[in-house]
C-alpha positions as CSV (number, residue, x, y, z in Angstrom):
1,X,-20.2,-2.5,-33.4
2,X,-21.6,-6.2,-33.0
3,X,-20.2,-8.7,-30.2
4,X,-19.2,-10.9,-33.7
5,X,-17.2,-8.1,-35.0
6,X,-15.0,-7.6,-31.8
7,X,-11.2,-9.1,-32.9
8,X,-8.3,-7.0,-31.3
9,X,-8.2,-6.1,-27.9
10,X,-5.7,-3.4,-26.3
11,X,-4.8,-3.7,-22.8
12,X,-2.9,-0.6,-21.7
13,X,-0.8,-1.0,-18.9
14,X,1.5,-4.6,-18.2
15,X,0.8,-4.8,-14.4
16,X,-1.2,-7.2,-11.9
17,X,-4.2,-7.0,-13.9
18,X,-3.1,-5.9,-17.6
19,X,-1.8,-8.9,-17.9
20,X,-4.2,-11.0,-16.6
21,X,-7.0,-9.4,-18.6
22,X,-4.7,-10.1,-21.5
23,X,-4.1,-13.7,-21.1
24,X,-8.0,-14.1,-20.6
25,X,-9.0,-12.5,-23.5
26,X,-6.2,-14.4,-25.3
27,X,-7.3,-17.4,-23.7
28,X,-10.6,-17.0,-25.8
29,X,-9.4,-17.0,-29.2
30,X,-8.8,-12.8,-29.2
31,X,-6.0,-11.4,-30.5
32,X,-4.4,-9.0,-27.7
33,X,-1.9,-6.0,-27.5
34,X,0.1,-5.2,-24.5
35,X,0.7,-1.5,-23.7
36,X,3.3,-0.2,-21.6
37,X,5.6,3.2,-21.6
38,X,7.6,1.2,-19.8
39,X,9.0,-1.1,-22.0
40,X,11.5,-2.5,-19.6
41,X,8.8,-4.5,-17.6
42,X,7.8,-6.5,-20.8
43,X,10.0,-9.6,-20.0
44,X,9.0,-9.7,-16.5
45,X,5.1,-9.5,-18.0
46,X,6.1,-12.6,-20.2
47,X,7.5,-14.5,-17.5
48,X,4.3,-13.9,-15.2
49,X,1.9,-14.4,-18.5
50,X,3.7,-18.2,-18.6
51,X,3.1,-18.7,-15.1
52,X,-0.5,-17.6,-15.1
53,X,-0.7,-20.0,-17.8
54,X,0.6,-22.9,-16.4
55,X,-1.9,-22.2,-13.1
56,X,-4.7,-22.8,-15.6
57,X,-3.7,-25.9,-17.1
58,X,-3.3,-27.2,-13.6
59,X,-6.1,-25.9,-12.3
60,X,-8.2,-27.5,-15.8
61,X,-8.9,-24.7,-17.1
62,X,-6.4,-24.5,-20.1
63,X,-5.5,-27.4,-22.3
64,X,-1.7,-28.4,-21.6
65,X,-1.2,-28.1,-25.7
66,X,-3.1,-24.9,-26.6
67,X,-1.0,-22.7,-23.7
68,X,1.4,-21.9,-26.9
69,X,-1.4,-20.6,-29.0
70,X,-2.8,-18.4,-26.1
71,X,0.5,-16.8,-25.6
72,X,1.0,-16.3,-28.9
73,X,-2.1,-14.3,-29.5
74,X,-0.4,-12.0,-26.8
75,X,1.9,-8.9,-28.8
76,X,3.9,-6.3,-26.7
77,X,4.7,-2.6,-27.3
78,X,5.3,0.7,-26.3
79,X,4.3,2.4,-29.3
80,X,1.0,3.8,-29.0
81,X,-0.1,4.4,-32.7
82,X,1.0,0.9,-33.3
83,X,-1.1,-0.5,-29.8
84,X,-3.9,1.8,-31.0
85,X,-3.5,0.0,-35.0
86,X,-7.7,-1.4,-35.7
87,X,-8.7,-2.3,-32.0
88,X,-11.9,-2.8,-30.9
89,X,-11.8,-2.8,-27.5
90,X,-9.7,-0.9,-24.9
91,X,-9.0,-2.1,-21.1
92,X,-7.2,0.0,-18.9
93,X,-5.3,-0.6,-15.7
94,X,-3.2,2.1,-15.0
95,X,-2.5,3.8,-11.6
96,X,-5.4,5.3,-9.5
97,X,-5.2,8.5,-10.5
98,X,-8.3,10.0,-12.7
99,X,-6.1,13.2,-14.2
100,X,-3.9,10.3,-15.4
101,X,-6.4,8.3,-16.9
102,X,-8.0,10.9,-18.4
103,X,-4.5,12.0,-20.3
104,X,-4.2,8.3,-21.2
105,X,-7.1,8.1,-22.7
106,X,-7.2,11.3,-25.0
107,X,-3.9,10.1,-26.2
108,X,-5.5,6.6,-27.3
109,X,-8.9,8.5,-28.4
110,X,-6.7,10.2,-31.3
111,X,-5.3,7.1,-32.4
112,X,-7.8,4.7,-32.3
113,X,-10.4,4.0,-34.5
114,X,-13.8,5.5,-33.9
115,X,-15.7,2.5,-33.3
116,X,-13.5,1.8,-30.5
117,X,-15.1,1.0,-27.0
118,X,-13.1,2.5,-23.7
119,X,-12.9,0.5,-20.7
120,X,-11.2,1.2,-17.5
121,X,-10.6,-1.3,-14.5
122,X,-10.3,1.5,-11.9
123,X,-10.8,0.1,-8.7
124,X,-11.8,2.8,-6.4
125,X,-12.7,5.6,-8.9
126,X,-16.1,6.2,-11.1
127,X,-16.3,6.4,-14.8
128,X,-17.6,10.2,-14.8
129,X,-14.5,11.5,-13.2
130,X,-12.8,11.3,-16.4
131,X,-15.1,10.4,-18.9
132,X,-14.6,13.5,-20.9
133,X,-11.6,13.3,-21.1
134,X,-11.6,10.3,-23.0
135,X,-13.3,11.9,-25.8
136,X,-16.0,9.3,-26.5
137,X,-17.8,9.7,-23.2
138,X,-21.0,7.6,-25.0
139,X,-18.3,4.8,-25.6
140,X,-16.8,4.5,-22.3
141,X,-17.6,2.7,-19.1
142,X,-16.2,0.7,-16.5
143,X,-15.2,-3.2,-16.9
144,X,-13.9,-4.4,-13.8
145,X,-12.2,-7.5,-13.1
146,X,-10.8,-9.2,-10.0
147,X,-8.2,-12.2,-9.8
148,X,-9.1,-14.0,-13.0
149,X,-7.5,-17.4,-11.2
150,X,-9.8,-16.7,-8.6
151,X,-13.4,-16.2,-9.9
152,X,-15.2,-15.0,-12.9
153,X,-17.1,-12.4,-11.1
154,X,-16.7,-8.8,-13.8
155,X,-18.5,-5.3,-12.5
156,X,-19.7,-3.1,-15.5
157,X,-20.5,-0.1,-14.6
158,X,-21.6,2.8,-17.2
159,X,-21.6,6.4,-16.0
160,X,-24.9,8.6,-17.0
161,X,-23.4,9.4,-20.8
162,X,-22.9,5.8,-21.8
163,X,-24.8,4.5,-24.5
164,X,-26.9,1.3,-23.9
165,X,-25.2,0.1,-27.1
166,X,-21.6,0.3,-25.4
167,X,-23.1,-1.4,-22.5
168,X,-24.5,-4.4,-24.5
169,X,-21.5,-4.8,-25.9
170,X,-19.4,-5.1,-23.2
171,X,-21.9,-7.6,-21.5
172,X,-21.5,-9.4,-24.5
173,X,-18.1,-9.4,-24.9
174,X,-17.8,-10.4,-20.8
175,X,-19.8,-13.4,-21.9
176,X,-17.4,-14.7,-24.5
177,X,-14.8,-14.6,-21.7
178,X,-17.5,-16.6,-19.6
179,X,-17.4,-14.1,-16.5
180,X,-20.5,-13.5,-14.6
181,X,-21.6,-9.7,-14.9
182,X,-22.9,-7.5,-11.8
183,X,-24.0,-5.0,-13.9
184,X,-24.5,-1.5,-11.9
185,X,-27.5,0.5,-12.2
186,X,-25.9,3.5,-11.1
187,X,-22.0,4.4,-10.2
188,X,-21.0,3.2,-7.2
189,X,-17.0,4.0,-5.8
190,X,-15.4,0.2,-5.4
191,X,-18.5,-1.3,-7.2
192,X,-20.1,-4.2,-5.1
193,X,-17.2,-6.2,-3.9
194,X,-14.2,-3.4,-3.6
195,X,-16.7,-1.5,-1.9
196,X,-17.5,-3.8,1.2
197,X,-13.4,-4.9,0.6
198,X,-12.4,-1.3,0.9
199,X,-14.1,-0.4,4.2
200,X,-12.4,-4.0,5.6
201,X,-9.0,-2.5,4.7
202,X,-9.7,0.9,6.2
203,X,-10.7,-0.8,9.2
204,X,-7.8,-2.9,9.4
205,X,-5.7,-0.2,8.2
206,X,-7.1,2.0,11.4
207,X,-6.4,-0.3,14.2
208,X,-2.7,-0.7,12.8
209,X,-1.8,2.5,12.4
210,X,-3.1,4.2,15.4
211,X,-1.6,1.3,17.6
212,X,-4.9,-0.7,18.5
213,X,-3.2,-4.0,17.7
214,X,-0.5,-5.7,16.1
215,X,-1.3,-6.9,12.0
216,X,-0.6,-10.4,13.1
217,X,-3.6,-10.2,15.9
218,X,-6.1,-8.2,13.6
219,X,-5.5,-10.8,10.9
220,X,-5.8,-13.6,13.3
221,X,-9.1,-11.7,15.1
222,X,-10.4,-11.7,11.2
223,X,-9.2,-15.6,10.5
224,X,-10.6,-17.0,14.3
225,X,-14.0,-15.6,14.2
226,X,-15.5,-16.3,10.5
227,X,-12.5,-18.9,10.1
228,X,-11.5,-17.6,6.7
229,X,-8.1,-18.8,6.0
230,X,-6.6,-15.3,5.6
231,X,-6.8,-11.8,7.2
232,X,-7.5,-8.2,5.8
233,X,-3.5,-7.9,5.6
234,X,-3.1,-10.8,4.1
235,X,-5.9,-9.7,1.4
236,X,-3.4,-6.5,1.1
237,X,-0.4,-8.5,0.5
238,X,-2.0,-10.6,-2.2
239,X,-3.4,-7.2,-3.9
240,X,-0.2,-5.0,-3.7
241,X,0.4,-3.5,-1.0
242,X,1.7,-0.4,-3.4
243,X,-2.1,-0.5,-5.2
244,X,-3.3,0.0,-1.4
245,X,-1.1,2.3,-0.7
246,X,-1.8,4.6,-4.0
247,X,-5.7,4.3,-3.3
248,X,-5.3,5.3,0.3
249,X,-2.6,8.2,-0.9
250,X,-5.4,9.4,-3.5
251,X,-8.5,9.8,-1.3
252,X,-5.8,11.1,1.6
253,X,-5.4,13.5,-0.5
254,X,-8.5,14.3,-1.9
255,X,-10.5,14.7,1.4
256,X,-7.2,15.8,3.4
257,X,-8.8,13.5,6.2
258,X,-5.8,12.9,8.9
259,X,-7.1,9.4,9.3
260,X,-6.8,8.1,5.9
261,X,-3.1,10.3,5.9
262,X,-2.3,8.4,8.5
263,X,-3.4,4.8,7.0
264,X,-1.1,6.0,3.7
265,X,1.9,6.5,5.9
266,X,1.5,3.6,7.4
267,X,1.5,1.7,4.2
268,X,4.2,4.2,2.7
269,X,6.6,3.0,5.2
270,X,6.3,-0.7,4.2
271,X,6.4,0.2,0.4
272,X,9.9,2.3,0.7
273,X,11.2,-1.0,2.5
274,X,10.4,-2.9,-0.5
275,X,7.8,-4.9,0.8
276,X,5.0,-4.9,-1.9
277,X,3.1,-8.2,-1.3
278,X,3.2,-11.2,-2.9
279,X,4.6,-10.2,-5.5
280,X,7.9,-9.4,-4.4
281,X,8.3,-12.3,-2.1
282,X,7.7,-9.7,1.4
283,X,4.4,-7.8,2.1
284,X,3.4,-7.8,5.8
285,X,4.0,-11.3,5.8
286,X,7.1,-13.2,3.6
287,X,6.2,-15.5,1.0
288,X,5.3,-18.1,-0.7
289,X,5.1,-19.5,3.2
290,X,3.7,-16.8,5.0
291,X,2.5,-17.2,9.0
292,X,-0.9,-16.9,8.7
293,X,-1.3,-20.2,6.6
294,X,1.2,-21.8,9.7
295,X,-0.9,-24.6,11.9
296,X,-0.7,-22.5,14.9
297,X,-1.2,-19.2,13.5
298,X,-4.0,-19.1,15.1
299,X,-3.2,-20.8,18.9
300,X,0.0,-19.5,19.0
């Protein structure tokens, strides 16, 4: 398949990043299909859609009078033969769990047609984990994004059975969206970025849970000496702090390291309080005027 052919793209899953995959792809001129099995969230997706949209018209990078036409590029469902229906390109953002990717995947590998490229936007995990199960191995790599309000930085990242054709195309098809590719030349866990963020959250993550300091003093140690204008809990708030939590819960897990146990718990304790992030208005700080961005966050 030829970067000219590409048409339809299939986002499965209506979260954080689904949907802002979605709208960027939408944004240039694609036509996009939501995928959820949960199709209760769908109205809440539509309402955060609209508000990402309205963040790039004031930000310039939407005209005011084509933010109807983007959204409407933008179809929802939960059926999966009708998600699957002549797509060309597949991005997934499910949870961080590669058994569960991998099911997702064969499911979507009988339904869609076999031209089809497989992307995932796992964070923390590597294409080969689950490539098999995907059924197209040679058609499936890694096509990760970050906040799409924030940069236009992508990671592509094949495993060792990816074609150089699927590769190409998905550098192409980055292009079209106008993101900036760090292409890997081998697999990597957290690619460039989400590697050097990861150990910053571990770190953070360490100190806090074994007592060493307070969050408020590790952000503001963070914040006072490189004078960035947020902490590493900060960074976790605006992420999810249940996407830290289920990334920290899977390599817990998977090394059975008490450390890392530990950091899950700690996490695990703010998540069944309801405090998610950003998102939700409470994270380990309360929004949308959390203390860190207060004048004497810092002195005080």
């Amino acid at each position: 398949m030829k970067i000219d052919e590409v048409k339809r793209v299939l986002t499965i899953g209506a979260g954080t990043m689904g949907h802002q995959i979605g709208f960027l792809c939408a944004m240039n001129a694609y036509d996009v299909v939501v995928y959820d099995v949960a199709s209760d969230v769908f109205d809440a997706t539509r309402m955060r859609l609209a508000q990402l949209a309205d963040r790039f018209v004031k930000r310039g990078r939407l005209p005011a009078g084509e933010k109807a036409a983007v959204l409407g590029r933008i179809t929802f469902t939960d059926d999966a033969k009708a998600a699957a229906e002549d797509v060309d390109i597949v991005t997934e953002s499910v949870p961080e769990d590669p058994q569960l990717k991998g099911r997702v995947f064969a499911e979507f590998n009988r339904l869609c047609p076999a031209r089809t490229v497989f992307t995932t936007n796992t964070s923390t995990l590597v294409p080969s984990m689950f490539a098999e199960a995907t059924g197209r191995p040679d058609r499936f790599l890694a096509f990760h994004f970050h906040d799409t309000l924030l940069t236009n930085v992508v990671d592509v990242m094949p495993h060792p059975g990816t074609s150089a054709e699927s590769v190409e195309l998905i550098r192409a098809f980055a292009g079209r969206l106008h993101q900036r590719v760090i292409l890997l030349e081998r697999e990597n866990v957290g690619y460039v970025f989400n590697a050097m963020l990861s150990d910053l959250f571990k770190s953070a993550l360490v100190l806090a849970a074994n007592g060493v300091a307070a969050v408020e003093d590790i952000d503001r140690a963070w914040m006072g000496v490189l004078q960035s204008p947020v902490g590493p809990f900060g960074m976790m708030d605006k992420v999810g702090l249940d996407i830290v939590w289920k990334i920290s819960d899977y390599w817990a897990r998977a090394t059975n390291d008490p450390q890392l146990t530990a950091n899950a718990r700690f996490l695990k304790m703010r998540i069944d309080e309801g405090r998610l992030g950003v998102k939700c208005g409470t994270g380990f700080y309360t929004y949308p005027a959390p203390l860190f961005q207060q004048p004497d966050f810092l002195t005080g």
